[in-house]
N, C-alpha and C positions, 0 to 999 in steps of 0.2 A: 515173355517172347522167347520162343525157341532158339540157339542158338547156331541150327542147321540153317544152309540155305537158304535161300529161297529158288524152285525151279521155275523155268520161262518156256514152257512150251510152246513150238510154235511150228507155221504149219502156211503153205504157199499153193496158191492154185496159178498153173501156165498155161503160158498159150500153146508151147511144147515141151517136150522130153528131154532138147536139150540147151542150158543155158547158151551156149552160144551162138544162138540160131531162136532160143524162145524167149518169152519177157513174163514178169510177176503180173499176175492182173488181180492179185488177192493175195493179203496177207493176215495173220491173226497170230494174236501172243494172249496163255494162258498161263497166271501165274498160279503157284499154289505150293505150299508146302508139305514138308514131307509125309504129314501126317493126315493130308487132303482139305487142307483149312486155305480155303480161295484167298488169293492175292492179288485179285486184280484182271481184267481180259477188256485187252484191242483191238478191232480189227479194220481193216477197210479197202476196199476197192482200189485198182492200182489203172490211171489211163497210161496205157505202155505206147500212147503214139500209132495204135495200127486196128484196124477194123477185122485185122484177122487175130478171135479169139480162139481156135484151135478148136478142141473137142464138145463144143455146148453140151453134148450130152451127155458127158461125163459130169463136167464143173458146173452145168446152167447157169454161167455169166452171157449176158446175151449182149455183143456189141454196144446198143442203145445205151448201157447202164455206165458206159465207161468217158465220155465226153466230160462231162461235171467231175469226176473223179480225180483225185490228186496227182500227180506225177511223184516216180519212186521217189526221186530229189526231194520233192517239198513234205516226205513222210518219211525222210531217210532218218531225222532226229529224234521223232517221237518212236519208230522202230526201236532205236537203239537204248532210246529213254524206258522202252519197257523190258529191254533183255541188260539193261545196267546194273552190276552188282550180283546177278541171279544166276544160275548154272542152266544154261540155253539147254533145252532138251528138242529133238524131233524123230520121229520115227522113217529109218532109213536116211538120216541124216546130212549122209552126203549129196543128195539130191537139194532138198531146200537151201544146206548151207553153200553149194552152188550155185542156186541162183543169187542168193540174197549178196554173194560175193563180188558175182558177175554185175549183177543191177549197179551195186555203189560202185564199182569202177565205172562204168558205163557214165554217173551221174555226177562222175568227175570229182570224186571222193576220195581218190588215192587208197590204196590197199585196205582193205577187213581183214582183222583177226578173229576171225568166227571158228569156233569148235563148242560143240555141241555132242552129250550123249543121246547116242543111238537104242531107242530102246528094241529097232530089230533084232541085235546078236543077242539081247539082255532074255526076249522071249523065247527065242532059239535054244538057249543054252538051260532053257526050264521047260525046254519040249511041246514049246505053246506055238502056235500058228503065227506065221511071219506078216501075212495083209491084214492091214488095220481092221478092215473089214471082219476078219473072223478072229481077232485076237480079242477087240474088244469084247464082243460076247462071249467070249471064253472065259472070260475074266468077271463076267456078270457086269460089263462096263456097258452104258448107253451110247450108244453111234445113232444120233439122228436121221441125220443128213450125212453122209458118206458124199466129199469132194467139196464141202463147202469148207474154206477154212476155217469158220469158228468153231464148227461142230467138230470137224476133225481133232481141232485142235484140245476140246472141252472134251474130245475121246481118249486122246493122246493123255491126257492129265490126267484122267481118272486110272487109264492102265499104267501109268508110269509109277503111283501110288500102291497098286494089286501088286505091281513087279517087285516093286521094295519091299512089300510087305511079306510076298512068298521068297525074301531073299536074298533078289538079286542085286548085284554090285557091280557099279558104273566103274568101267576101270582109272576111271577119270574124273572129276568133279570139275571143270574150268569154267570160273569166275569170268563174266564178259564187264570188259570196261571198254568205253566208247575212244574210238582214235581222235587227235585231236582236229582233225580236220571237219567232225562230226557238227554238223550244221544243228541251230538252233528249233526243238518240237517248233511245229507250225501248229498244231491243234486240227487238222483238218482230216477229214475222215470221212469216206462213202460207203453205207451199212447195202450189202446188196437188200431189197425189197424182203420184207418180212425177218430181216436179223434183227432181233433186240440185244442187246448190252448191256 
């Protein structure tokens, strides 16, 4: 067993742009190590309480999908069960690590210590393209689905490995461990229609 890491990439689809005013309505964590050898991937459907999903045509999560769906609270442990131990990765990172901040106060969880590298400035700084969208193919990475979180996320992972590979260096590697107010995996999980795992 390698004695690097393990990374947890992960990846949030909203209802808006900005946490204080939008809610998670999807989330996904792909594990995998440095060398591209999979570790594991979560994802699932978030009911944020509100029939307004924001952009369907961007994310196509379509209201209907979200009633059966967990609330952030009752997936706030299994979340954290899969970025425990692992060095959280996301692209543009202050964005998801926003919301995912925002949600667990909101769900009366007392403060997250969430930090996560960014592999935006990582592709920046090796002259690669900044939107997921065109960096993965840059990189010879598969983007399926663009806006779904598992594919983004299984995009995210694949370029995070290219990035290391051509390189580059996280100015940071931070270890997430779970706070202790961190509520017990529920095991419960809604795959939007047609996501296999």
């Amino acid at each position: 067993m390698s004695s690097h890491p393990i990374y947890a990439c992960f990846d949030v689809e909203t209802t808006r742009l900005d946490p204080a005013s939008g809610h998670v309505i999807e989330v996904a964590v792909v594990r995998i190590h440095a060398d591209g050898t999979p570790a594991g991937e979560w994802t699932t459907l978030i009911n944020a309480g509100t029939t307004d999903v924001g952009r369907t045509d961007i994310h196509g999560i379509r209201p209907e999908w979200l009633p059966d769906a967990p609330r952030f609270a009752e997936i706030a442990g299994d979340l954290a069960g899969q970025l425990d131990g692992c060095v959280p990765v996301a692209h543009n990172a202050p964005f998801d690590v926003g919301f995912i901040v925002e949600e667990w106060g909101r769900a009366g969880l007392g403060n997250l210590d969430l930090a996560a590298v960014d592999t935006l400035p990582l592709a920046r700084e090796l002259d690669l393209p900044g939107r997921l969208g065109r960096l993965a193919p840059a990189l010879e990475v598969p983007l399926d689905d663009a806006h779904q979180a598992l594919d983004d996320t299984r995009a995210l992972a694949g370029v995070l490995v290219a990035l290391l590979e051509r390189g580059a260096h996280p100015p940071s590697s931070p270890i997430f461990g779970p706070p202790l107010l961190t509520p017990t995996p529920s095991g419960r999980a809604l795959h939007r229609p047609g996501v296999v795992v």
